[in-house]
Structures are given as C-alpha cells and as structure tokens.
LUMKELUM-767935 format. One record per residue: x, z, y of N, C-alpha, C in turn. Coordinates in steps of 0.2 Angstrom, whole numbers, plus 5000, padded with zeros to 4 digits. Atoms other than C-alpha are relative to their C-alpha. Example, Ala and Ser with C-alpha at 12.3 -4.5 7.8 and 13.67 -1.06 7.14 Angstrom:
! residues 2
> 5004, 5000, 4994, 5062, 5039, 4978, 5004, 5000, 5006;
> 4996, 4999, 4994, 5068, 5036, 4995, 4996, 5003, 5005;
***
This chain:
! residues 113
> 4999, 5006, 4997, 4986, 5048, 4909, 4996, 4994, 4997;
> 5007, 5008, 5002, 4973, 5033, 4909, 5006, 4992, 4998;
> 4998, 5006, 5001, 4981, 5018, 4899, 5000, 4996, 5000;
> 5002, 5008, 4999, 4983, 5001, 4901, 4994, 4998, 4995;
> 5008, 5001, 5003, 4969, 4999, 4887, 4995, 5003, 5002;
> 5008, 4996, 4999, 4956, 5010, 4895, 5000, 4995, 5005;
> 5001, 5001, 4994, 4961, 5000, 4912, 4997, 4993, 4998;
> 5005, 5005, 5001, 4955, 4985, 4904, 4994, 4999, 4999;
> 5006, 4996, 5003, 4942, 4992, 4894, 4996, 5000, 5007;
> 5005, 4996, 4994, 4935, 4997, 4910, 4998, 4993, 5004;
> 4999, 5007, 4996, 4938, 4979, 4919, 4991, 4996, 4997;
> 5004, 5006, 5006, 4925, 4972, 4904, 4992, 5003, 4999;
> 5006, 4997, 5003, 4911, 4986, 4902, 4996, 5000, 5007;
> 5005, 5002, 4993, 4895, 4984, 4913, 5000, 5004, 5006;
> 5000, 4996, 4993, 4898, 4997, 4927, 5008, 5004, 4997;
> 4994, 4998, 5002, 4917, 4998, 4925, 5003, 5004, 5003;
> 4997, 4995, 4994, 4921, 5007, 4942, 4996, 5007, 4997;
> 5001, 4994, 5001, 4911, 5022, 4935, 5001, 5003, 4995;
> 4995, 4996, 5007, 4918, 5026, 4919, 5006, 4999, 5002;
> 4990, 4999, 5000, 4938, 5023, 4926, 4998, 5006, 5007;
> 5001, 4995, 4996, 4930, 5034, 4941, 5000, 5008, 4995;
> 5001, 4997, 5005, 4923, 5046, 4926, 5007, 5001, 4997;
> 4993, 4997, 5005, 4940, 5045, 4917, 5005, 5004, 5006;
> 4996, 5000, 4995, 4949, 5049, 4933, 4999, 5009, 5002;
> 5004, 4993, 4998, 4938, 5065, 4937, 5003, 5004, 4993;
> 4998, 4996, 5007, 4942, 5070, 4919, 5007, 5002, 4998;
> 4993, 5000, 4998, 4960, 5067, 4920, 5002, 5007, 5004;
> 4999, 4996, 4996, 4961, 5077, 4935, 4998, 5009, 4998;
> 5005, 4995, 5000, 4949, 5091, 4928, 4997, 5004, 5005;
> 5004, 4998, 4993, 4938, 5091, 4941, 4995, 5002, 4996;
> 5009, 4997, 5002, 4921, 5103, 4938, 5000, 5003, 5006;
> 5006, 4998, 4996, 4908, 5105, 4947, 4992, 5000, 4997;
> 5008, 4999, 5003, 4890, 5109, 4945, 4997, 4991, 5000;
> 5001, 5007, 4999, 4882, 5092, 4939, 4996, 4995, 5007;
> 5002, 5002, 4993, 4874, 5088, 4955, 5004, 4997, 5006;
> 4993, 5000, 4997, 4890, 5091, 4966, 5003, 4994, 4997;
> 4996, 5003, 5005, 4899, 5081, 4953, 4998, 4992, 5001;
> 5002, 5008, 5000, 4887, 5065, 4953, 5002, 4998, 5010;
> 4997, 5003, 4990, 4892, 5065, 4974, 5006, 5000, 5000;
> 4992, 4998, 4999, 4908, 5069, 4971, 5002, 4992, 4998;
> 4998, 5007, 5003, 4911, 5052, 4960, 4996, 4996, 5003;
> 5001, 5003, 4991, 4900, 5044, 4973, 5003, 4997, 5003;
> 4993, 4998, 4994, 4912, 5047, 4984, 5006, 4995, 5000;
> 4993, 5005, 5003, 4926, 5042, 4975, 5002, 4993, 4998;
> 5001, 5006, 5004, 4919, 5025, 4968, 4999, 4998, 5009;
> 5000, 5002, 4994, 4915, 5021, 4988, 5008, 5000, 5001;
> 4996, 4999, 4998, 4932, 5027, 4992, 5004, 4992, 4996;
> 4998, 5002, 5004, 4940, 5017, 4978, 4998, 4991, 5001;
> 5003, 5004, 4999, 4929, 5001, 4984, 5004, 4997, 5005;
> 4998, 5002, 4991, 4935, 5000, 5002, 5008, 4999, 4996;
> 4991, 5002, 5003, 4954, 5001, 4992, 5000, 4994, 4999;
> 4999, 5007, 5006, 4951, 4987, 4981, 4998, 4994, 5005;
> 5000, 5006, 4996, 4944, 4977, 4996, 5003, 4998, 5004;
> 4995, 5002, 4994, 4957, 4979, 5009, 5005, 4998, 4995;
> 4995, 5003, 5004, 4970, 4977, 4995, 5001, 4991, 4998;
> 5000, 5007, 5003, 4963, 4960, 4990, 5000, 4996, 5005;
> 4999, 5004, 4995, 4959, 4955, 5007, 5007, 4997, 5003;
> 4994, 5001, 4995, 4976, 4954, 5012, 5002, 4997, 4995;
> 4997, 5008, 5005, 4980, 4942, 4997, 4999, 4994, 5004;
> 5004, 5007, 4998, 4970, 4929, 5005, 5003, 4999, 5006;
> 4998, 5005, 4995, 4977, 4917, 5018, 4995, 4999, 5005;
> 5008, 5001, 4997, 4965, 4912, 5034, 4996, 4996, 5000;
> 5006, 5003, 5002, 4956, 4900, 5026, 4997, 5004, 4995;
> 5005, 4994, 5004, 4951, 4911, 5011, 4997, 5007, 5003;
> 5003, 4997, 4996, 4947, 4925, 5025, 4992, 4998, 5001;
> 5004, 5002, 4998, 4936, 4914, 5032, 4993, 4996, 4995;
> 5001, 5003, 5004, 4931, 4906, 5015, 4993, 5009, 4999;
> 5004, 4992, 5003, 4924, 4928, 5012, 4998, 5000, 5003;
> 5007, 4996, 4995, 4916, 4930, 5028, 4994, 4995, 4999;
> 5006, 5006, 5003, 4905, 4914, 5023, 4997, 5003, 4995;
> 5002, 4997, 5005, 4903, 4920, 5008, 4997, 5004, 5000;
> 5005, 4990, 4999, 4897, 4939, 5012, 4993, 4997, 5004;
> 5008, 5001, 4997, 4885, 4932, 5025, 4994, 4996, 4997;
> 5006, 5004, 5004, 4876, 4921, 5012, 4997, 5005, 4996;
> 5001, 4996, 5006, 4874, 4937, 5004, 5004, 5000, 4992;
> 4996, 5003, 5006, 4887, 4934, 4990, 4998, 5006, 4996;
> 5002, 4993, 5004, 4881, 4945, 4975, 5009, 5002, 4999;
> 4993, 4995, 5004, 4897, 4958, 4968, 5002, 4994, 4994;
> 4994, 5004, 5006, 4900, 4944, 4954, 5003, 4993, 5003;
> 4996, 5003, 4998, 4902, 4929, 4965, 5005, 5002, 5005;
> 4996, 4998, 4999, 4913, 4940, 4974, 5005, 4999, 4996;
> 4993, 4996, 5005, 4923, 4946, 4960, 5002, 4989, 4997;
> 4995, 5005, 5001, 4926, 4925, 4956, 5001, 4997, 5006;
> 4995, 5002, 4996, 4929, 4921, 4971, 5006, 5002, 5000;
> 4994, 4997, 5000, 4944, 4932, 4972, 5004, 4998, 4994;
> 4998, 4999, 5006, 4948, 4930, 4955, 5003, 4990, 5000;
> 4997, 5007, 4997, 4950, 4911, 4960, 5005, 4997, 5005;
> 4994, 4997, 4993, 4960, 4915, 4977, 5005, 5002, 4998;
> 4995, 4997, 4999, 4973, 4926, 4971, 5001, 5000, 4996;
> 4996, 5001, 5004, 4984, 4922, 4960, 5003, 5007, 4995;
> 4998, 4992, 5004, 4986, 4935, 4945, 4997, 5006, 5002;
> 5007, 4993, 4997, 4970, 4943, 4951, 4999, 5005, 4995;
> 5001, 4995, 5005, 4968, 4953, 4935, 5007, 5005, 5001;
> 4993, 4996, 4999, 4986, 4961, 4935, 5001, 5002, 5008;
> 4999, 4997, 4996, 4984, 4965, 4953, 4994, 5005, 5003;
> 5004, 4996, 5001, 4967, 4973, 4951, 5004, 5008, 4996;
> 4997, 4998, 5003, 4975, 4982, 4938, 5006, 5005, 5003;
> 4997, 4996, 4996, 4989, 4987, 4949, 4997, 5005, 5007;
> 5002, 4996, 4994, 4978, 4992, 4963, 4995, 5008, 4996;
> 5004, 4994, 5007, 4968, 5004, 4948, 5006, 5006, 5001;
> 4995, 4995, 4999, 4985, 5011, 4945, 5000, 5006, 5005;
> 4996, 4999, 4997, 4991, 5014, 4961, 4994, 5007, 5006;
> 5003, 4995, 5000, 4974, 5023, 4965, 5002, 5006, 4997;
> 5001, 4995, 5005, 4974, 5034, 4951, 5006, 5004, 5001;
> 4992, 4996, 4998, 4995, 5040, 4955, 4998, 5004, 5008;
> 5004, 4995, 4994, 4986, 5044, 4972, 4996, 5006, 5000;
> 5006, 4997, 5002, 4970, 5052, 4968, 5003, 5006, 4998;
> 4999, 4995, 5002, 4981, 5064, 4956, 5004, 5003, 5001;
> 4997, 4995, 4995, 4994, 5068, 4967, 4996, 5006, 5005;
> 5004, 4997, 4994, 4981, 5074, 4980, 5001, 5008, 4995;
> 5004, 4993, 5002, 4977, 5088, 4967, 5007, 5004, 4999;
> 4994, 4996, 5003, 4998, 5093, 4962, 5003, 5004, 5008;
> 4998, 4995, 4994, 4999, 5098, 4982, 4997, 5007, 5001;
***
C-alpha cells in the first residue's frame, strides 16, 4: 500500500506523477519488457491526468470554469495551473491527495478481478 508519506513525497519531487505512477506499477507487480512498460506508464500517467482534471474541474464554480478556460487559452504552463487551482479549491492539497487515493484503490482493484 502506498502511504500517506510517499503521496506527499511525490506531491513535492520534480516529476511526481511518475514516480506515484512507478510506485503504483510496483505495488500492482506489473512486468513487462522495458519498452512495453515505459507505454504502459505512459498510459497510465495520461489516464491518471484526465482523472485529476475532471475531479478538480468540478470544484470550480462557473466563474472559476470560465476563469480555466482563459487561462488554458493563454497557454497557462502545468505550474500556473496547479496555482491556480490550488487558489480555487479550498483544501486543494488534501483533495488531490484524495483523488491519488481514490486512483490507486481503483487501478488495484482492476487487477484482484
């Protein structure tokens, strides 16, 4: 089980979505030849992306909508993203953190069917 200190850890190091993707794969004990492997977490770190984005989108009210789609078309790089949001949603860090979770309880059910 990945714990609350790796999920932070991972919040904080400079490419955090692929080492909690990495520890995720690990967890699971997924092997594949490393080729297959680096798509396979590809994949997953997209997947994982679109979650995190429709999750937060729906915090926002529709002027913060309206607020992101400005923002996206000015080209908003991934960090003023991550403050804008982090300025919008109230307990942004603890519901990232929940959406991490809520990932990971999914992703390793996938594999106990």
């Amino acid at each position: 089980m990945i714990k609350e200190e790796t999920i932070e850890k991972n919040l904080i190091e400079e490419n955090p979505m692929r080492t909690y993707i990495d520890a995720l794969a690990l967890e699971a004990e997924v092997v594949l030849p490393e080729d297959e492997m680096e798509e396979y977490k590809t994949k997953m770190e997209e997947l994982f992306t679109r979650r995190l984005g429709v999750e937060l989108l729906n915090e926002l009210d529709e002027k913060g909508l309206a607020d992101y789609d400005k923002l996206t078309l000015e080209s908003g790089s991934k960090e003023e993203i991550e403050t804008f949001f982090s300025s919008r949603i109230e307990n942004y860090e603890g519901k990232v953190k929940k959406i991490l979770e809520d990932f990971r309880k999914d992703y390793l059910a996938g594999f106990k069917k």
